[in-house]
C-alpha positions as CSV (number, residue, x, y, z in Angstrom):
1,X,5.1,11.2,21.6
2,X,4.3,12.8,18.5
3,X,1.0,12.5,16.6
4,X,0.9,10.8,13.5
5,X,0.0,13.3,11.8
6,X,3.0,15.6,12.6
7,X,5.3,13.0,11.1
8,X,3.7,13.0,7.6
9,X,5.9,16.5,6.7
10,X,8.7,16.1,4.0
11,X,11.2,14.5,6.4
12,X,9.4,11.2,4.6
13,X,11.2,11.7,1.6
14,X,14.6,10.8,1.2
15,X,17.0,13.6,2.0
16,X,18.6,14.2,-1.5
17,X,15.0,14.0,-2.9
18,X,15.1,16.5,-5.5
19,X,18.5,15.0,-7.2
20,X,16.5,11.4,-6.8
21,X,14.2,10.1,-8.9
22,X,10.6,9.0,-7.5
23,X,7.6,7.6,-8.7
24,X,4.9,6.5,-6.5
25,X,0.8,6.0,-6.8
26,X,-1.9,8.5,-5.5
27,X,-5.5,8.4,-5.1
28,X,-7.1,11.3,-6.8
29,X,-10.8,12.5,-6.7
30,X,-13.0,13.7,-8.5
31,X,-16.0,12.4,-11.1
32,X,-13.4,9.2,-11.8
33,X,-11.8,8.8,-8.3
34,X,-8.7,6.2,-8.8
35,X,-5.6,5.6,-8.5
36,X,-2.4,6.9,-10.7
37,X,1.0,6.5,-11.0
38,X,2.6,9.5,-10.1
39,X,6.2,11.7,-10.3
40,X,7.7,13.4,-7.3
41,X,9.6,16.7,-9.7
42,X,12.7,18.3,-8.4
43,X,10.7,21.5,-7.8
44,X,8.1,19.8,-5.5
45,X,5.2,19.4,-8.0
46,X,3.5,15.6,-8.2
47,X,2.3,14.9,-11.6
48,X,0.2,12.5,-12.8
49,X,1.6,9.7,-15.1
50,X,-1.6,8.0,-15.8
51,X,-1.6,9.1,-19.5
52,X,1.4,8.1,-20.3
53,X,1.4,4.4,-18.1
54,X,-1.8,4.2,-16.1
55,X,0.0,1.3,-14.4
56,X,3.1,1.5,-12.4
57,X,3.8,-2.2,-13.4
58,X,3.8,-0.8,-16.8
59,X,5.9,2.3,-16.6
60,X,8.1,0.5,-14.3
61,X,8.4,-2.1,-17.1
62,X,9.3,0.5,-19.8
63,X,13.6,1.4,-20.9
64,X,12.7,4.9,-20.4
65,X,11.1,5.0,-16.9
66,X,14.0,7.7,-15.5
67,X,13.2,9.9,-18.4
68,X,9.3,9.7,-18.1
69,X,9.6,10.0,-14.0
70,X,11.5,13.1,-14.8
71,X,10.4,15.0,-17.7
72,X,6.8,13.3,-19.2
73,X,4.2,15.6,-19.6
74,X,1.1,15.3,-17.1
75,X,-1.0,16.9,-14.9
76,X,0.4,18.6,-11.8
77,X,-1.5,17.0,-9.0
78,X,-0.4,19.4,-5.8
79,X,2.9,19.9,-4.1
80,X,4.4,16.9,-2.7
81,X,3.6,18.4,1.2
82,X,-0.3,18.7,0.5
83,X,-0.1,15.1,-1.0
84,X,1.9,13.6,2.0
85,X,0.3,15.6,4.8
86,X,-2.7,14.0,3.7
87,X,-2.0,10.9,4.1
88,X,-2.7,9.7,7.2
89,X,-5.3,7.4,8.5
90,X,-7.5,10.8,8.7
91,X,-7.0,11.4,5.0
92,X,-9.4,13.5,3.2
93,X,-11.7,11.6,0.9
94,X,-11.9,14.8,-1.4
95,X,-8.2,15.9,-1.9
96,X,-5.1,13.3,-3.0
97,X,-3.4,11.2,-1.0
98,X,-0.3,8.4,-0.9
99,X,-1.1,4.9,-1.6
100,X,1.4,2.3,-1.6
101,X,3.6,2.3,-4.8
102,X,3.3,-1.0,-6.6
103,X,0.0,-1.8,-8.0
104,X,-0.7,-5.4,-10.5
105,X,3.1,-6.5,-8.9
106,X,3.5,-9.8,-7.5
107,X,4.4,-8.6,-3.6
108,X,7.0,-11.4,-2.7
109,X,9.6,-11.9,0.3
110,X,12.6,-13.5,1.5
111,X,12.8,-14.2,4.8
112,X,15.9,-15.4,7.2
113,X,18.8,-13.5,5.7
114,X,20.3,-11.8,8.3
115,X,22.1,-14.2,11.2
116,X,20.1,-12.0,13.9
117,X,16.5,-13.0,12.9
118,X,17.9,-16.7,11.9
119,X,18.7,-17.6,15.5
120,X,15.5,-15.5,16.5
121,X,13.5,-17.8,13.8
122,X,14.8,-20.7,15.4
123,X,14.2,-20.0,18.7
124,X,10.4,-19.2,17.6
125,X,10.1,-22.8,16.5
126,X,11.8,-24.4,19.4
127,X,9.3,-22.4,21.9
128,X,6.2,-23.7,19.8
129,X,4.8,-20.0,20.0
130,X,5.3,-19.7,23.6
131,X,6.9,-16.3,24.5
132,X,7.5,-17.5,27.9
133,X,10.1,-20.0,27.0
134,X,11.9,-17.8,24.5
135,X,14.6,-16.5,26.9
136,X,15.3,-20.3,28.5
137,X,15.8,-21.0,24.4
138,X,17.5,-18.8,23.4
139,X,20.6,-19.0,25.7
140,X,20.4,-22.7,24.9
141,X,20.8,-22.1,21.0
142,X,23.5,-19.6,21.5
143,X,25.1,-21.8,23.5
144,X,24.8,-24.8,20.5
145,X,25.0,-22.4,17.8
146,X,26.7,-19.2,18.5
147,X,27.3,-16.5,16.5
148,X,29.9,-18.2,14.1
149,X,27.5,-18.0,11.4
150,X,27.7,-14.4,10.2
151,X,30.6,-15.7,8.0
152,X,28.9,-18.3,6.3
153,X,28.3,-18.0,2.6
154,X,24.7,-20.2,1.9
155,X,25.4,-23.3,0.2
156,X,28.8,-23.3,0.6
157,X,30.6,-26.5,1.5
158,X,31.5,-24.9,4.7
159,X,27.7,-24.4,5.5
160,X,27.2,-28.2,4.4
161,X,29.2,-29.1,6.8
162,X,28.0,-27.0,9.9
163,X,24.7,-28.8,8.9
164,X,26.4,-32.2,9.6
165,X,27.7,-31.3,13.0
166,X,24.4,-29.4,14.0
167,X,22.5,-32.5,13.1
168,X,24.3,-34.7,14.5
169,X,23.5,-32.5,17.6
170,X,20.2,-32.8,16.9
171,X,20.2,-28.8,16.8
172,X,19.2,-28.6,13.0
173,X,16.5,-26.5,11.9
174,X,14.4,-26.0,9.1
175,X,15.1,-22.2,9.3
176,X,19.1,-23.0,9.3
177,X,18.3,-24.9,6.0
178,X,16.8,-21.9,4.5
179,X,19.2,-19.5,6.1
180,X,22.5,-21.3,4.9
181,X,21.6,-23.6,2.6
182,X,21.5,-23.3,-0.9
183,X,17.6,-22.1,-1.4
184,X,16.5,-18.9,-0.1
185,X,13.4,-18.7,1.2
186,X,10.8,-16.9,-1.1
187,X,7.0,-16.2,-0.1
188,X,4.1,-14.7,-1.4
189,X,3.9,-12.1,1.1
190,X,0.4,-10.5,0.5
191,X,-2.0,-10.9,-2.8
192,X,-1.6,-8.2,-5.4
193,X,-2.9,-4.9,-5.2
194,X,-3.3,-5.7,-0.7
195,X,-0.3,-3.4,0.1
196,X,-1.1,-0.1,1.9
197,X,1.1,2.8,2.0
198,X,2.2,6.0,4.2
199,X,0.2,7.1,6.7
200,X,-2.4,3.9,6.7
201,X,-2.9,1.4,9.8
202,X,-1.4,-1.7,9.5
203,X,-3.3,-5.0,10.7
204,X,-1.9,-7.7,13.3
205,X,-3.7,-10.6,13.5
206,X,-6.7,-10.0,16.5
207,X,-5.7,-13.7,18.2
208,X,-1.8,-13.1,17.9
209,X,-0.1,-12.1,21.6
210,X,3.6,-12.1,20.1
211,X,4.2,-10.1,17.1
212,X,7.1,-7.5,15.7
213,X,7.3,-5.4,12.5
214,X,10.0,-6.4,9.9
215,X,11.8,-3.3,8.9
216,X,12.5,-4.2,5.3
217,X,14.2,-2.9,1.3
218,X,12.1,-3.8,-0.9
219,X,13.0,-3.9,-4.4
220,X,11.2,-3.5,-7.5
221,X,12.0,-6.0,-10.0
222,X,10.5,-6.0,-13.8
223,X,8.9,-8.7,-16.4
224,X,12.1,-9.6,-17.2
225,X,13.4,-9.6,-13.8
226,X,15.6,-6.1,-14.0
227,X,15.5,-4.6,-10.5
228,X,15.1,-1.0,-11.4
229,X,14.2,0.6,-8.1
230,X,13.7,0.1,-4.4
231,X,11.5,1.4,-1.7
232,X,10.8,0.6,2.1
233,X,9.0,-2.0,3.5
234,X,7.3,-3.4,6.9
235,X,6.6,-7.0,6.4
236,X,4.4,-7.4,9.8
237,X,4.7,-10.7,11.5
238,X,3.4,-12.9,13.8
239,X,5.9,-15.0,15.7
240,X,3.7,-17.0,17.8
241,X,1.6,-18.3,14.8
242,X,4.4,-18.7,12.7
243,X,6.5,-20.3,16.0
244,X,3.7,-22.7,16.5
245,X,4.1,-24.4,13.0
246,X,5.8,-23.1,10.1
247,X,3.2,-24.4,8.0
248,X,0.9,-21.1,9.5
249,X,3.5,-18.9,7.6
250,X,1.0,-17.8,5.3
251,X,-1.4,-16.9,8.3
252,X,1.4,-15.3,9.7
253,X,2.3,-12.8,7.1
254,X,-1.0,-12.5,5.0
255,X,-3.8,-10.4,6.7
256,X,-5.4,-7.2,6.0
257,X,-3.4,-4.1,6.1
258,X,0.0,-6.3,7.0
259,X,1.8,-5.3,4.1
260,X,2.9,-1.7,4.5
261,X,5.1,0.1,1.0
262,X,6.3,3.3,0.8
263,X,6.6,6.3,0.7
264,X,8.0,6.1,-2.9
265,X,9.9,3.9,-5.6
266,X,13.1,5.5,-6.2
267,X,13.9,4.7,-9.3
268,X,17.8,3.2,-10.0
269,X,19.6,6.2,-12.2
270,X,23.3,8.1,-12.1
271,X,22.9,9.3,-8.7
272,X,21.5,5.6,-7.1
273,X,21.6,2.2,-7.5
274,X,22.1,-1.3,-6.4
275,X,25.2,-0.8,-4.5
276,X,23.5,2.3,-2.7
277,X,21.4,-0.6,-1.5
278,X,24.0,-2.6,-0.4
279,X,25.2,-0.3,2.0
280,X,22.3,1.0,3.6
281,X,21.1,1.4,7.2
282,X,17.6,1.0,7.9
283,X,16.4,2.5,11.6
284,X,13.4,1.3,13.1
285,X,11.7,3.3,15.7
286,X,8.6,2.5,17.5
287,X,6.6,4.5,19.7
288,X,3.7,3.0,21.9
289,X,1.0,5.2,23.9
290,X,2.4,3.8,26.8
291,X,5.4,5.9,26.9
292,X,7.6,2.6,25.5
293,X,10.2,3.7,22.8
294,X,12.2,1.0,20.9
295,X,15.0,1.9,18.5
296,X,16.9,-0.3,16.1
297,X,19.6,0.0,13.6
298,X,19.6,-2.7,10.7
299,X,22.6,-2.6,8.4
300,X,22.3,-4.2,4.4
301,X,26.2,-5.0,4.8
302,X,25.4,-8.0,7.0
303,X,23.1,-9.4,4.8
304,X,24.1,-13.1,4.0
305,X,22.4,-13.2,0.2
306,X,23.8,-10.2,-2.0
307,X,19.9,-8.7,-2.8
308,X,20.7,-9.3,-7.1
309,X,20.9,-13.7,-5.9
310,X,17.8,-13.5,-4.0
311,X,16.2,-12.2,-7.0
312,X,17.5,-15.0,-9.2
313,X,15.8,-17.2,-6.1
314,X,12.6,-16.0,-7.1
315,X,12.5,-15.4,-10.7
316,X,14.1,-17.3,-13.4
317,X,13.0,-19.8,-16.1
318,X,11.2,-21.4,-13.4
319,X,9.2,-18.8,-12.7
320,X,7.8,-15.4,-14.0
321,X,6.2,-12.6,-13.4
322,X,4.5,-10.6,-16.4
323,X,3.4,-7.9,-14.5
324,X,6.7,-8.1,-12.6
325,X,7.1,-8.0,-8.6
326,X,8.4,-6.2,-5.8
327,X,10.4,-8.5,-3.4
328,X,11.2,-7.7,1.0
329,X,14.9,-8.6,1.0
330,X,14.5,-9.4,4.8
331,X,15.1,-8.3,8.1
332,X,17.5,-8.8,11.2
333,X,14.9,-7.4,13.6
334,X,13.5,-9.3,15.5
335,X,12.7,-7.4,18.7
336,X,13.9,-9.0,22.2
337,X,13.3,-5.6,24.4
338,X,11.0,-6.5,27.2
339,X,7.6,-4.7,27.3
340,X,5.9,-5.8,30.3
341,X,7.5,-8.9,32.0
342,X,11.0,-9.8,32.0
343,X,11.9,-12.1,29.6
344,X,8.7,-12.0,27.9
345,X,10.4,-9.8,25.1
346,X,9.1,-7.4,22.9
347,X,5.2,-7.4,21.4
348,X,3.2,-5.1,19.7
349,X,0.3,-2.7,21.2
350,X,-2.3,-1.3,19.8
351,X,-1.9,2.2,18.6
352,X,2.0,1.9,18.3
353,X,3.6,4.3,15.7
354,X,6.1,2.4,13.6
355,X,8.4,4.2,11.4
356,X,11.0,3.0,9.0
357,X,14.1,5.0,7.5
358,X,17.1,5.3,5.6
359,X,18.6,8.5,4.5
360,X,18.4,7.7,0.6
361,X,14.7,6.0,0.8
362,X,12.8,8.1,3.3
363,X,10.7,6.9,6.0
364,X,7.7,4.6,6.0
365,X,5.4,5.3,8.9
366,X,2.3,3.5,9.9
367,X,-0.1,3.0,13.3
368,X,-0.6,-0.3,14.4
369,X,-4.1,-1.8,14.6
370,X,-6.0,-5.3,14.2
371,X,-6.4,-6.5,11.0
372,X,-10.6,-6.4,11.4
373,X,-10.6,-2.8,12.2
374,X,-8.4,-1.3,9.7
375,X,-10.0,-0.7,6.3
376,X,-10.9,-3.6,4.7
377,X,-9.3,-4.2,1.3
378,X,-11.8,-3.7,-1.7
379,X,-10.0,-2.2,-4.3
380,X,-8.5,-4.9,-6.2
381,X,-7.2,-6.0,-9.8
382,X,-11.0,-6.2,-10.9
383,X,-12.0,-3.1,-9.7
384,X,-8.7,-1.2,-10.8
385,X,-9.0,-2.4,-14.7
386,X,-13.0,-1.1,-14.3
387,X,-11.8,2.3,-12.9
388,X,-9.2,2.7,-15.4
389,X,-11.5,1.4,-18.3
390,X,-13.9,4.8,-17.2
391,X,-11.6,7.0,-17.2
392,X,-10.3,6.1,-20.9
393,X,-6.8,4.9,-19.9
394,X,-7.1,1.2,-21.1
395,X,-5.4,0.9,-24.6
């Protein structure tokens, strides 16, 4: 299995990277260690944007974003393969490294909209938690349900009336309602400023037992709720606390280090856009110290929310975002591959190397760890505004 560290080379970056555009955030040393927003150049230099937007809510928010990302004047940081192969969870303290892109963003998701983790949903609240029933359930609600449901447009009259029969059947479930009924789900995912990026462990929950990463896109949405870019995204979850009662969601999702964005923002331009979105293919691979490989190929096609309507689900006039937000458009992963005992299904271990791809995004990779022993999160809004006000980039 290889090292973390051998997997931070520039086969993170997306494979047309210097036609893309990229913007992204790196810590930088010195007398006034912080963070800046930073530009990945066709030639391989990073430069620092901090002068120009020391925010990358704010340069994100600006009509000229492609046209700073590309051509503003700033400091040339290092070449993007110093920068990247230093960021792992050995990073050193005294040269730049990779932090997750988004900084005063709102970090929002939307969870069941993919058919695949919609059954798996329900079958997590029918087992209460319980991994040992999950197989006995799930042949059960395939049987009720099937797989006739890959077709159905939320909130359509044909979904209303598949809700009729299934409640009639007494199969109904809260996650059906969210999955084809006319309200997408939409969640606070992790408080702003929490995410970590390449290269950094990400936490599980010490007392969960079943557990699975959420490849994800993640978009990045502005004030007034333009999406103007997209990046990769593991929403880590917990599907025993969230199987035990859906009112643990926030439990479930939101601990330290379990919100993992990266490697870069690539910025919506002539060469990439919405649609590019639309038709990608994320791969999951996962890679334990126990020899166990998983592999997984998630396709954006079979999404059942085009990504532009879930982002009129979460902002609109009845709600706003001044500092804008970046929003998981969901999963259908949710791992069933046995690791251990049969029928027991598939559960994280500690040490497990999860990486996250798509040819025109990159590749996201983390190590899996509890959420008490991977750095605790001090850096906040607070402390960001302070370190910016000290280094004269507050105007």
């Amino acid at each position: 299995m290889k090292a973390l560290k051998d997997l931070l080379t520039l086969d993170i970056l997306p494979a047309d990277w210097r036609a893309a555009t990229l913007v992204g955030r790196a810590w930088l040393p010195g007398d006034h260690a912080g963070p800046s927003p930073i530009a990945l150049r066709p030639n391989g230099d990073v430069v620092d944007l901090a002068a120009t937007e020391p925010t990358m809510s704010q340069l994100l928010a600006r009509d000229d974003r492609v046209e700073l990302a590309r051509a503003a004047r700033g400091t040339v940081i290092c070449p993007v393969e110093a920068l990247i192969a230093n960021s792992g969870d050995d990073r050193n303290p005294e040269k730049p490294s990779l932090l997750a892109p988004n900084d005063l963003q709102a970090i929002k998701a939307s969870g069941v909209t993919f058919v695949e983790s919609l059954l798996e949903r329900v079958i997590e609240e029918q087992a209460r938690g319980d991994t040992a029933k999950a197989e006995t359930i799930r042949v059960q609600v395939m049987r009720i349900i099937g797989d006739n449901l890959a077709s159905v447009k939320p909130g359509s009259p044909e979904a209303a009336e598949i809700k009729r029969v299934l409640v009639e059947q007494g199969a109904w479930s809260q996650y059906l309602e969210v999955g084809i009924g006319p309200d997408a789900e939409i969640f606070t995912k992790s408080p702003v400023m929490s995410a970590i990026g390449l290269g950094a462990e990400v936490g599980l929950h010490p007392g969960s037992t079943w557990n699975n990463p959420e490849p994800e896109i993640v978009l990045a949405v502005t004030p007034s709720g333009g999406t103007v870019g997209a990046t990769l995204g593991n929403d880590v979850n917990l599907r025993d606390f969230e199987g035990r009662s859906a009112l643990l969601l926030g439990k479930s999702k939101d601990n330290n280090a379990s919100c993992a964005i990266g490697p870069f923002i690539r910025l919506f331009d002539d060469g990439f856009g919405i649609d590019d979105v639309r038709g990608a293919e994320l791969a999951l691979e996962i890679a334990g110290t126990d020899g166990f490989v998983l592999e997984g190929l998630s396709s954006m096609s079979k999404i059942s929310r085009d990504p532009l309507d879930i982002v009129t689900h979460a902002w609109g006039p009845n709600h706003q975002y001044p500092d804008g937000f970046m929003l998981f458009l969901g999963t259908m992963f949710a791992p069933v591959k046995d690791r251990g005992a049969p029928g027991m299904g598939f559960t994280h271990k500690m040490g497990d190397l999860v990486s996250i791809s798509t040819p025109r995004l990159g590749r996201l990779v983390n190590r899996v760890t509890t959420s008490d022993r991977a750095p605790p999160w001090i850096f906040g809004i607070g402390a960001l505004m302070r370190n910016l006000a000290a280094r004269g980039l507050l105007r």
